[in-house]
C-alpha positions in Angstrom: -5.9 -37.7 -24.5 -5.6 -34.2 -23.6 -2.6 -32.5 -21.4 -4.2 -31.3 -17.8 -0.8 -29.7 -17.2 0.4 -32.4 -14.6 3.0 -34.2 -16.4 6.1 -32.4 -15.8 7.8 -30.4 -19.0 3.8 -28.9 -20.1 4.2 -25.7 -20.2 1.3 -22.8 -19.1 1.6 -18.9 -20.0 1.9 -17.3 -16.7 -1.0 -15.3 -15.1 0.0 -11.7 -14.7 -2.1 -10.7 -11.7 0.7 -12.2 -8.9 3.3 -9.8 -8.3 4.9 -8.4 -5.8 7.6 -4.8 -5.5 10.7 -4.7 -3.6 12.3 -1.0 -2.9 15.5 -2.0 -0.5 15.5 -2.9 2.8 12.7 -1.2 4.4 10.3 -2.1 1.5 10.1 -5.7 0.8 7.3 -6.7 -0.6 5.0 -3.8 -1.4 1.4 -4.7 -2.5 0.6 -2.7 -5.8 -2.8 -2.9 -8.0 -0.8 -2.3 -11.6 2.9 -2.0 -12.4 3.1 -0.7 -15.9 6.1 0.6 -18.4 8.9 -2.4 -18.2 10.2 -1.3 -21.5 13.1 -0.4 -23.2 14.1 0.3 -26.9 17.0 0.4 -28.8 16.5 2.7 -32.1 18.0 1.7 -35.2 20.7 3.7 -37.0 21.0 3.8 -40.8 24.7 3.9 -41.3 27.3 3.8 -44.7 30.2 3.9 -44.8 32.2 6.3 -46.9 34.6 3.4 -49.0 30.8 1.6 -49.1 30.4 -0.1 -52.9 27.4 -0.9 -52.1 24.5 2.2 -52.4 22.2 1.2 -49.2 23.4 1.7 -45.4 23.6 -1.0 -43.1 21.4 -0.9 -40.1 23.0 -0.5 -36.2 22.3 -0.6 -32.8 21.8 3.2 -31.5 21.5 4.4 -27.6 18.6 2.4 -25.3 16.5 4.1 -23.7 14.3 3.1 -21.4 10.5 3.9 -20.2 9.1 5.2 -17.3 7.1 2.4 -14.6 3.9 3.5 -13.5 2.8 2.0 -9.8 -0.9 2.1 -8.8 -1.8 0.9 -5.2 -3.8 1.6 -2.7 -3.4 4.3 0.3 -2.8 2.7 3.7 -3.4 4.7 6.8 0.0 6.5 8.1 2.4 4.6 5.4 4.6 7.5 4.5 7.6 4.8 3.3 7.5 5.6 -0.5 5.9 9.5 0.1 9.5 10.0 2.2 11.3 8.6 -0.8 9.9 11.1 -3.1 10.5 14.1 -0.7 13.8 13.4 -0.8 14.0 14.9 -4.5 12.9 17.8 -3.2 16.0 18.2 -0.8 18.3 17.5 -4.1 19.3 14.1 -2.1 18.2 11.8 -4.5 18.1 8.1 -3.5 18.5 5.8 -6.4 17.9 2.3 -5.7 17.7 -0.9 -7.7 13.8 -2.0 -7.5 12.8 -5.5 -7.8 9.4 -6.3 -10.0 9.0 -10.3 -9.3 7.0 -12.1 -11.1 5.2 -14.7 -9.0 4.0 -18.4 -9.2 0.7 -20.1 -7.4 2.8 -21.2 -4.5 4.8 -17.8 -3.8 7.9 -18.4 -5.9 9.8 -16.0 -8.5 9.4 -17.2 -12.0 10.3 -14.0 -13.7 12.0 -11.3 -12.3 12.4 -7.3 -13.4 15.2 -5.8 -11.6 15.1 -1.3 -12.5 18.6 0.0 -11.9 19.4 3.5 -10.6 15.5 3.9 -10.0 14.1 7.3 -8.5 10.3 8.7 -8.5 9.8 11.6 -10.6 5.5 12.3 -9.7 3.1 10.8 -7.7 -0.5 11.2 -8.9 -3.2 11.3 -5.5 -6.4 9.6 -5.7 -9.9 11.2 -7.3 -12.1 12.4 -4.1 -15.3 11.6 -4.4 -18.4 11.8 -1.8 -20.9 9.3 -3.7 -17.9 6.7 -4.9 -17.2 3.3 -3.3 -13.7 2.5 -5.0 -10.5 2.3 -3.0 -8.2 4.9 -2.6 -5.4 4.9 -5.3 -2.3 7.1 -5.5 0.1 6.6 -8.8 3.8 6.7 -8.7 6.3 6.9 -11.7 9.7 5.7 -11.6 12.4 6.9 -14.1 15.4 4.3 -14.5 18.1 3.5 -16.1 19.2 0.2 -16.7 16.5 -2.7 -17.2 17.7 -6.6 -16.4 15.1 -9.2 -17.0 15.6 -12.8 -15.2 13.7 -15.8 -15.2 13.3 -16.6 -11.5 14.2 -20.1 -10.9 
């Protein structure tokens, strides 16, 4: 008999094109085509030490860094919310805020969430113009951060 997913405990991969990005207050719930970059690394460090009678190093956690996320969505008519949020680099007042990437499920609720600490936008790539294309509009934002939780929603 095979498992058509019903029986409570199966288990299903979850389908990556249901997502939605939170900003703060003023931006809940931002529709974006791709959210890219949720990484972070933590390079290895070879270490001895010097009373060591052993002739290898033993391997350590170094500094994590973390990526840059890359947002692609499409350009709304007079929506200036995350424009205003980059010019505010440009006045040296920058705005760091923690940015929600949530994860969602067929009926609308979190089952894995990204939260970005001490997130700012660093460039914003505008659309391709083009007079014989039919594609939507996209504009691309990067986000530099500095801390990375990851949650499972529920």
């Amino acid at each position: 008999m095979t498992d058509d997913g019903n029986k409570q405990g199966s288990t299903w991969p979850m389908p990556r094109f249901r997502f939605e990005v939170d900003f703060g207050t003023e931006l809940k719930g931002v529709a974006f085509e791709e959210v890219s970059g949720l990484n972070m690394e933590t390079p290895i460090i070879d270490y001895r030490t010097g009373d060591s009678q052993h002739f290898s190093t033993i391997k350590m956690p170094g500094i994590t860094k973390y990526g840059q996320v890359t947002l692609k969505r499409g350009i709304f008519v007079n929506d200036r919310n995350l424009l205003s949020w980059l010019a505010e680099i440009k006045m040296n007042t920058i705005n760091r805020r923690t940015i929600l990437i949530k994860l969602l499920d067929e009926s609308g609720n979190v089952t894995m969430q990204w939260s970005l600490g001490n997130a700012w936008p660093t460039k914003i790539t505008s659309t391709d113009l083009k007079s014989d294309g039919d594609e939507v509009a996209i504009d691309t934002m990067e986000i530099a951060y500095e801390q990375l939780t990851i949650a499972n929603g529920r």
